[in-house]
C-alpha positions as CSV (number, residue, x, y, z in Angstrom):
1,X,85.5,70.1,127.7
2,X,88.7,71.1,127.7
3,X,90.5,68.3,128.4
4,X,88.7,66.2,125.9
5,X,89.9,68.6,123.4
6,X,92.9,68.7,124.6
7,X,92.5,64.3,124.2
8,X,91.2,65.0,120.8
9,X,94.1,67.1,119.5
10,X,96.5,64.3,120.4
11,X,94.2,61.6,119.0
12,X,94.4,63.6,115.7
13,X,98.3,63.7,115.9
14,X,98.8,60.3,116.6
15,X,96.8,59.7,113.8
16,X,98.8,62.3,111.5
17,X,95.4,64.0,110.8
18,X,96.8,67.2,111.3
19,X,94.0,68.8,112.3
20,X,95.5,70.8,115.5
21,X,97.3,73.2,113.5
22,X,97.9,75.0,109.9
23,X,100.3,72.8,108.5
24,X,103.1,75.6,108.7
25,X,102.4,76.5,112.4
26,X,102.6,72.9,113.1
27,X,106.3,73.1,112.5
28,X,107.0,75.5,114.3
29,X,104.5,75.6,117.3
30,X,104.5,74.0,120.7
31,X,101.6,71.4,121.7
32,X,99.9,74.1,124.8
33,X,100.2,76.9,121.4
34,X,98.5,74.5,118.9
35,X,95.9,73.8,121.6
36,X,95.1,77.4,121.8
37,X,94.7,78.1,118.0
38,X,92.6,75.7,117.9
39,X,90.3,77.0,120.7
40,X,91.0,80.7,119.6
41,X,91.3,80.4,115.8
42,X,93.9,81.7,113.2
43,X,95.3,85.1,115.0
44,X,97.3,86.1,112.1
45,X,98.7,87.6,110.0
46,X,95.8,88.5,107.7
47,X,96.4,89.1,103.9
48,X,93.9,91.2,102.0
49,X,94.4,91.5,98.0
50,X,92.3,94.6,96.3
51,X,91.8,93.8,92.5
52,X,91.0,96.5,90.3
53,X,89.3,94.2,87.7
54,X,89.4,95.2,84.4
55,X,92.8,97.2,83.8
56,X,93.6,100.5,85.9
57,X,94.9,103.3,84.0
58,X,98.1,104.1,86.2
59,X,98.6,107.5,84.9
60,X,95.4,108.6,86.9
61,X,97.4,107.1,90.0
62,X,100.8,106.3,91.1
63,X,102.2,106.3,87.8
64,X,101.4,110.0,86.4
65,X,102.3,110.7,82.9
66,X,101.5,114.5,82.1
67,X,103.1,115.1,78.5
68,X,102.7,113.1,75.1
69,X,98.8,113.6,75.1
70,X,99.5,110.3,77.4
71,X,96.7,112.0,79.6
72,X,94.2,114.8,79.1
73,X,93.2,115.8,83.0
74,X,96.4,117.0,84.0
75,X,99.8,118.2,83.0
76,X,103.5,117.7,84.0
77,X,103.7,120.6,86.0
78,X,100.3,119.8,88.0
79,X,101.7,116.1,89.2
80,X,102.1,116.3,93.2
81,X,104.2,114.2,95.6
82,X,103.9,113.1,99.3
83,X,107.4,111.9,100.8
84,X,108.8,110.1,97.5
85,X,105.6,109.1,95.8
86,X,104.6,110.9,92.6
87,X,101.0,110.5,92.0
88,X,98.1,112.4,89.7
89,X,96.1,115.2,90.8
90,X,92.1,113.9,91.1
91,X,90.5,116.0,93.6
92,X,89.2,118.7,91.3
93,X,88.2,115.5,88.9
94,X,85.9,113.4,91.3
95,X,82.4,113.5,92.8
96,X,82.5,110.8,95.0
97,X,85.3,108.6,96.8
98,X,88.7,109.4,97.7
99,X,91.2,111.5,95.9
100,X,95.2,110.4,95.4
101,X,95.7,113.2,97.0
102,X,94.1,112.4,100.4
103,X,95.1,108.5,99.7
104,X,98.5,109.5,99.5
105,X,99.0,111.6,102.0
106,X,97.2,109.7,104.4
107,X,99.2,106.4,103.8
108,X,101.9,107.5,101.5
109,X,104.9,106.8,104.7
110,X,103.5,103.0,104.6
111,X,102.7,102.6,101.7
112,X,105.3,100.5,98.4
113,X,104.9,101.1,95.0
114,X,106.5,98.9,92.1
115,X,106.1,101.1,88.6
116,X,107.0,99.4,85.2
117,X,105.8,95.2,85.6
118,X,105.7,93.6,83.1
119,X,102.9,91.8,82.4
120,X,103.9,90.1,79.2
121,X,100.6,89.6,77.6
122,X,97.5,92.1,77.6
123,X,94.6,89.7,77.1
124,X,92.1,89.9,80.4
125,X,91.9,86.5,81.8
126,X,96.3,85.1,81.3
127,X,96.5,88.7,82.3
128,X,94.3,88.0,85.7
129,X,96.2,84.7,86.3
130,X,99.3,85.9,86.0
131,X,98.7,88.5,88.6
132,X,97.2,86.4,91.0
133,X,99.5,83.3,90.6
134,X,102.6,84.5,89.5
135,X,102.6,81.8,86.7
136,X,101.4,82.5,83.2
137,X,101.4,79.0,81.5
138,X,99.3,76.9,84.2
139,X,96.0,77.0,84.8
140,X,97.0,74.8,88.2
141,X,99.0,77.5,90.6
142,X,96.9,79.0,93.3
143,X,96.5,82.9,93.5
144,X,98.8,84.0,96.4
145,X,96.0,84.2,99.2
146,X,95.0,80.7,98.7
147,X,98.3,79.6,99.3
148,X,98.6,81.5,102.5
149,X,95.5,80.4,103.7
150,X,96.2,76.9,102.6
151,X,100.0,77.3,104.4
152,X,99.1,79.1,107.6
153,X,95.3,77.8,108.1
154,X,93.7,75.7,105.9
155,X,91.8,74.3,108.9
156,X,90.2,77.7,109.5
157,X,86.5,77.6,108.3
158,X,86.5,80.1,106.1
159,X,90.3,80.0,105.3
160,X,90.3,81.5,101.8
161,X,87.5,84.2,101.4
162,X,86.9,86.1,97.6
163,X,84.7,88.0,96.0
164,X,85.7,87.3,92.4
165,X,88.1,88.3,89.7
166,X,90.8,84.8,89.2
167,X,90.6,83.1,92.7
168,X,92.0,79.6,91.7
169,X,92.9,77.5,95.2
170,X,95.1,74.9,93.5
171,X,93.0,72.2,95.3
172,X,94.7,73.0,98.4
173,X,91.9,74.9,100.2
174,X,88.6,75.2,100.1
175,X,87.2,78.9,98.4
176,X,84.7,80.5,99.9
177,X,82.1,82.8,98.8
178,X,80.1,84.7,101.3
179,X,78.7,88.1,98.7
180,X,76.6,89.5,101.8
181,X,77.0,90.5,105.0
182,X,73.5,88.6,106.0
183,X,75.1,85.6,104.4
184,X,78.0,85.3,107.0
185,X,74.8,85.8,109.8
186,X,73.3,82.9,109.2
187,X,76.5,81.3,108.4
188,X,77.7,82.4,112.1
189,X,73.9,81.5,113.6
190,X,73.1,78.4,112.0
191,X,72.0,76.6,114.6
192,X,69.7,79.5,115.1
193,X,66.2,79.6,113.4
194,X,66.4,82.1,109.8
195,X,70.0,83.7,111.7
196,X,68.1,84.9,114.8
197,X,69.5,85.6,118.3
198,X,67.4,84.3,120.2
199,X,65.5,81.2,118.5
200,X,67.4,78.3,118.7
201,X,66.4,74.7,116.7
202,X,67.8,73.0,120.2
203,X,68.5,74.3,123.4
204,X,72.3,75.0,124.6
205,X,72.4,71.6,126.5
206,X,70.8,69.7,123.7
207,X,73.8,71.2,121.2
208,X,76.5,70.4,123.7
209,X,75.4,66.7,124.1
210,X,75.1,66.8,120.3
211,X,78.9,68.6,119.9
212,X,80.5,65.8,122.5
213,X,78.6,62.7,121.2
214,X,80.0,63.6,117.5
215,X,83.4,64.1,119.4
216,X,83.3,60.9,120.6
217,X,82.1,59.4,117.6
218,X,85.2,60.7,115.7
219,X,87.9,59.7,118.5
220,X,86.2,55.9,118.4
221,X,87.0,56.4,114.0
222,X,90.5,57.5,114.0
223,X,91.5,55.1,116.7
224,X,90.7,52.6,114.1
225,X,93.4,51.3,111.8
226,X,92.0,53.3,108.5
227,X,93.2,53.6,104.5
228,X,94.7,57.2,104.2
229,X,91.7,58.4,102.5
230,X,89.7,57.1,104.7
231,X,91.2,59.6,107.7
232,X,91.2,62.2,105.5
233,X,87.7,62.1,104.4
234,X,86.6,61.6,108.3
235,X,88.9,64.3,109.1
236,X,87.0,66.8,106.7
237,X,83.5,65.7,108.0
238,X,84.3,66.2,111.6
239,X,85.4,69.8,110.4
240,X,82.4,70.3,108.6
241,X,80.5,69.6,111.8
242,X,82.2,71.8,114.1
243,X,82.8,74.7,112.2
244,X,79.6,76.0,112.7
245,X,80.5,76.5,116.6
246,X,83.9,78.4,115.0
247,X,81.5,80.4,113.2
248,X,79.7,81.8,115.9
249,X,83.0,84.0,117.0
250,X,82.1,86.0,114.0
251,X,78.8,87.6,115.4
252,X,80.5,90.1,117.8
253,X,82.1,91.4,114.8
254,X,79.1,91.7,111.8
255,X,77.8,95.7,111.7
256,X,74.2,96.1,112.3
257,X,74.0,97.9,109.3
258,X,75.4,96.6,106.2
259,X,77.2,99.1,103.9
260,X,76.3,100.8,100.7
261,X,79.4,100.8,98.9
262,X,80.7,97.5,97.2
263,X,83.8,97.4,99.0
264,X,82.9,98.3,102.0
265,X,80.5,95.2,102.3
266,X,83.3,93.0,101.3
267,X,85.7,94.5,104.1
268,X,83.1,94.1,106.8
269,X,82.9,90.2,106.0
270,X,86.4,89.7,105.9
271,X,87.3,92.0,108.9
272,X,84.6,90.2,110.6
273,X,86.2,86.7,110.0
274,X,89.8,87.9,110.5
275,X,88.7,89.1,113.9
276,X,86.3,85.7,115.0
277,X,89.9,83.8,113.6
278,X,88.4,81.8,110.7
279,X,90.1,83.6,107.7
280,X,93.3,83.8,106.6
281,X,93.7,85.5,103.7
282,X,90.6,88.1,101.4
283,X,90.2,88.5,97.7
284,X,88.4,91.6,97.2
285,X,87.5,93.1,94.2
286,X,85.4,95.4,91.7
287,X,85.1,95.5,88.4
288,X,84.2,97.9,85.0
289,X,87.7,99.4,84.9
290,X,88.1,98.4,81.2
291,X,87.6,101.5,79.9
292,X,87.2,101.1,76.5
293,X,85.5,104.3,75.8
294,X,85.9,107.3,77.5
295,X,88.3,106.4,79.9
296,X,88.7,109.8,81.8
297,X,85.2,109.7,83.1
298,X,85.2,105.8,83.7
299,X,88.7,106.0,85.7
300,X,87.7,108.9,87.6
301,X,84.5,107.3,88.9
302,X,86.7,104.1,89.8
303,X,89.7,104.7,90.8
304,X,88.5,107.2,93.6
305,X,85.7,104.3,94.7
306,X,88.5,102.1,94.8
307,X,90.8,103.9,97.4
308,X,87.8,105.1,99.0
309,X,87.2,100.8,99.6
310,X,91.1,100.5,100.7
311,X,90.9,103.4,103.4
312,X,87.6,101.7,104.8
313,X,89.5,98.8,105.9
314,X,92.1,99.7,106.8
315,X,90.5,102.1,109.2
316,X,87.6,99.5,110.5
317,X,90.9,97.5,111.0
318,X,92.1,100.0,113.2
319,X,89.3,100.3,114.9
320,X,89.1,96.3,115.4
321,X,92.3,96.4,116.6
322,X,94.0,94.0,113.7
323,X,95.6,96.9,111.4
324,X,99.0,95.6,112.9
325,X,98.5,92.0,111.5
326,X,97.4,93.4,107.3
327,X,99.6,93.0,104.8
328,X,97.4,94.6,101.8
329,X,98.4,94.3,98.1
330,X,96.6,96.4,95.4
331,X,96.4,95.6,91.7
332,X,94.6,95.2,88.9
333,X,95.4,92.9,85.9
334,X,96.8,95.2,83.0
335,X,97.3,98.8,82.4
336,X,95.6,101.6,80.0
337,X,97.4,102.3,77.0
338,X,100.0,105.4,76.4
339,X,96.9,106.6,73.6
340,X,93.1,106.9,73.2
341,X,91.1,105.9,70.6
342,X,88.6,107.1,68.4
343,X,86.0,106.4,71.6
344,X,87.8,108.4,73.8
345,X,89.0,105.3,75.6
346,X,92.2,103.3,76.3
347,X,92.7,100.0,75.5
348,X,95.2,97.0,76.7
349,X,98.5,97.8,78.0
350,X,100.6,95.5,79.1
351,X,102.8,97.3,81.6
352,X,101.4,97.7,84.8
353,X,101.7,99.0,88.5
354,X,101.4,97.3,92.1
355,X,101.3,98.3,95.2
356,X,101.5,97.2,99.0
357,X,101.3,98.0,102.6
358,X,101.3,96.7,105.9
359,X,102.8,94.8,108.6
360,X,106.8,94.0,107.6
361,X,106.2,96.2,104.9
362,X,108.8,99.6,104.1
363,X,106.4,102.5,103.0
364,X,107.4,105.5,101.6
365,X,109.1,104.1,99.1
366,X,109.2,103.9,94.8
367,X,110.8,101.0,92.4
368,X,110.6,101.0,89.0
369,X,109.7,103.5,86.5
370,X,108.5,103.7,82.9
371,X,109.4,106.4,81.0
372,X,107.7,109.1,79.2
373,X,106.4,107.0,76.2
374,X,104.9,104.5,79.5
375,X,107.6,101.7,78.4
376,X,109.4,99.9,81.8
377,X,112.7,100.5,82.9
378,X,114.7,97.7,83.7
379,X,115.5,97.3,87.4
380,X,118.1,95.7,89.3
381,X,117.2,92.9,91.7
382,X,119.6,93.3,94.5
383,X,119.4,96.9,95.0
384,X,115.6,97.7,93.1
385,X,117.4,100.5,91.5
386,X,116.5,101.3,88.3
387,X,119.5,100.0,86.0
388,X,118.5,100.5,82.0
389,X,121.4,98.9,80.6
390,X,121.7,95.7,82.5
391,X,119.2,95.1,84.9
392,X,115.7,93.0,84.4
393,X,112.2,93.4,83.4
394,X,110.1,92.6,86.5
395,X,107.3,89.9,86.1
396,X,104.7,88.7,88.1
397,X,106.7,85.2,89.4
398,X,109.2,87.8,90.4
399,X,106.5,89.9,93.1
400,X,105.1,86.4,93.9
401,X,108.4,84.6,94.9
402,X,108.9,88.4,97.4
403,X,105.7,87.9,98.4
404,X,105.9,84.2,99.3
405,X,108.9,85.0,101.6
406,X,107.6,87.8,102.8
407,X,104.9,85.7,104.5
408,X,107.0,82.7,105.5
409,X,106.2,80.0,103.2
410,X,108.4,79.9,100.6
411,X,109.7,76.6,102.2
412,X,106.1,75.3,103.0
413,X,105.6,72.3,100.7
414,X,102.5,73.6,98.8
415,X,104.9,76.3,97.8
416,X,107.1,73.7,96.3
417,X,104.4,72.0,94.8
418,X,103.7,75.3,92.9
419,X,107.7,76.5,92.4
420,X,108.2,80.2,90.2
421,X,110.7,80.1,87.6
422,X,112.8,82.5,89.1
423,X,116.9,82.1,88.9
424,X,118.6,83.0,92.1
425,X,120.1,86.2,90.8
426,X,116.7,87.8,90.2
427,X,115.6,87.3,93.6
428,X,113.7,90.6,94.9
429,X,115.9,90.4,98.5
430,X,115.0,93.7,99.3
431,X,111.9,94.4,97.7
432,X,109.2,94.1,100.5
433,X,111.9,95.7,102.9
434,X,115.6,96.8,103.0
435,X,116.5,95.4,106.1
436,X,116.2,91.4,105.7
């Protein structure tokens, strides 16, 4: 079997199909290390993006603000630190979840924080877009971890994996939506009777004959002179049709017991299909953060829920042995405003937060600011230190075009088919880490 793959795999690149590698690895990877993703699957890294859907009120986090009736939990003199983050005291405020103080002190020395972006506009769904795609005029750019996946392993089954808020895929990968944890069972057992283990529709020998006459099938196609579409289309059924052996990999990985929380589920299926090697890249997400009306009780329910989610996967990730290979970013689409209003509540802001950990990642670390009426302070691009007179607002495109190169594939060609408007002078070079 081996050895025909091995035939296939060179059919496919004689045929400039592609199909042996992500089109990125492909540049860069020898033919006995191609041959091995494709029996092993994508082995990283693995890019997980947390959305706090609905606007997080960064005061009650990273971004404390204990004076100007800005909040009404805390004041000035109650904000704590852990190595050089300043973050809001919520452990006497919460019932359930984690507190910033545990979060911070627990991943504080990994863990980047960019105060004072500018977001531009305050309206949910631009707001959502911009945030995910780093472009707030196009309704064509893909969010950030459909790119990777579409860079570094489109050909992975379940490449690009969300669970809502703006998860555009700029045609270049397929989304996929898998809400529970049974879903990816039978997903991972389909040739299995209702997702059971031990009732097959055919036995073993009957699916092997079926796997290497389809093989077969598809080597006789492509050695055929064919119109472009043609191969591509023949390409993407083959996939189709031996993806479901891919899938199986997953099954060592699914808990026996799904979890409660509505993160937690979402972690499990995506740690699960990092670790089988058919993901790439996660979009997780909750929602109800627009807190309207009273906003102290609604961001105190969330916002601990929220980091509560984060820690679970990064520990199950540990415990899978992949926390190495995350790069995690965590955001939502807008902030709360500096006031409340006659409900008690906080409406749009449009200055935000963002933060970030993981591999290749410099914790312990603070850019940006926004002062003590919540307004950004400029920052300068080539150090990240805050300059007020002459440095720049930082935007989305900016965090994107970091983030891009941070990963590798800022030369990849879907990245140039999706360029950010960023002049060379504003280039974050030492925003995702000093050393470059």
């Amino acid at each position: 079997m081996m050895g025909s793959r091995r035939h296939f795999l060179r059919l496919c690149a004689g045929t400039g199909l592609g199909f042996a590698a992500p089109v990125g690895l492909s540049q860069v990877l020898g033919n006995s290390v191609q041959e091995q993703a494709a029996e092993s699957g994508y082995v990283g890294p693995y890019y997980v993006v947390f959305n706090a859907s609905g606007g997080w009120d960064t005061t009650y986090l990273m971004d404390p603000k204990g004076r100007n009736g800005i909040n009404r939990l805390y004041q000035d003199s109650d904000i704590l630190t852990a190595g050089n983050h300043r973050f809001a005291p919520t452990e006497k405020q919460i019932t359930a979840g984690m507190s910033n103080e545990d979060f911070f002190q627990k991943y504080g020395s990994e863990l980047l924080t960019l105060n004072g972006l500018d977001l531009s506009v305050n309206n949910h769904t631009p707001c959502a877009r911009y945030m995910a795609t780093g472009k707030l005029d196009s309704l064509a750019y893909p969010t950030f971890p459909a790119l990777a996946a579409a860079c570094l392993g489109s050909d992975a089954p379940l490449a690009f994996l969300t669970f809502g808020n703006y998860a555009a895929t700029g045609n270049l990968v397929p989304m996929s939506r898998v809400p529970y944890l049974q879903s990816l069972n039978l997903l991972a057992r389909a040739d299995y009777v209702e997702g059971s283990a031990t009732h097959q529709y055919s036995d073993s020998f009957v699916n092997d004959r079926i796997e290497r006459t389809l093989e077969s099938q598809f080597e006789a196609r492509v050695s055929q002179a064919r119109l472009p579409r043609v191969e591509r289309s023949q390409s993407m059924l083959y996939s189709a049709q031996t993806s479901s052996k891919a899938l199986q990999r997953v099954t060592p990985f699914i808990p026996k017991e799904p979890a409660r929380e509505r993160l937690w589920q979402q972690a499990d299926i995506a740690l699960a299909s990092f670790c089988a090697g058919v993901c790439v890249s996660a979009n997780l997400s909750i929602s109800q953060f627009d807190s309207h009306n009273n906003n102290d009780a609604d961001q105190m329910k969330l916002i601990p829920e929220f980091l509560a989610g984060i820690d679970y996967l990064l520990r199950r990730a540990e415990d899978l042995k992949i926390r190495e290979k995350l790069v995690v970013i965590i955001q939502s689409e807008m902030g709360r405003t500096p006031t409340y209003n006659n409900g008690n509540g906080k409406d749009h802001w449009s200055i935000g937060s963002i933060m970030f950990l993981g591999a290749g990642i410099e914790g312990n670390r603070v850019l940006g600011a926004t002062d003590d009426e919540q307004m950004l302070v400029p920052l300068n691009p080539v150090t990240c230190e805050l300059a007020p007179q002459d440095g720049i607002r930082i935007r989305p495109e900016h965090i994107h075009l970091a983030v891009r190169d941070h990963a590798g594939i800022s030369g990849h060609a879907f990245c140039r088919q999706f360029p950010l408007s960023v002049p060379p002078d504003e280039h974050l070079k030492t925003f995702l880490q000093t050393k470059m």
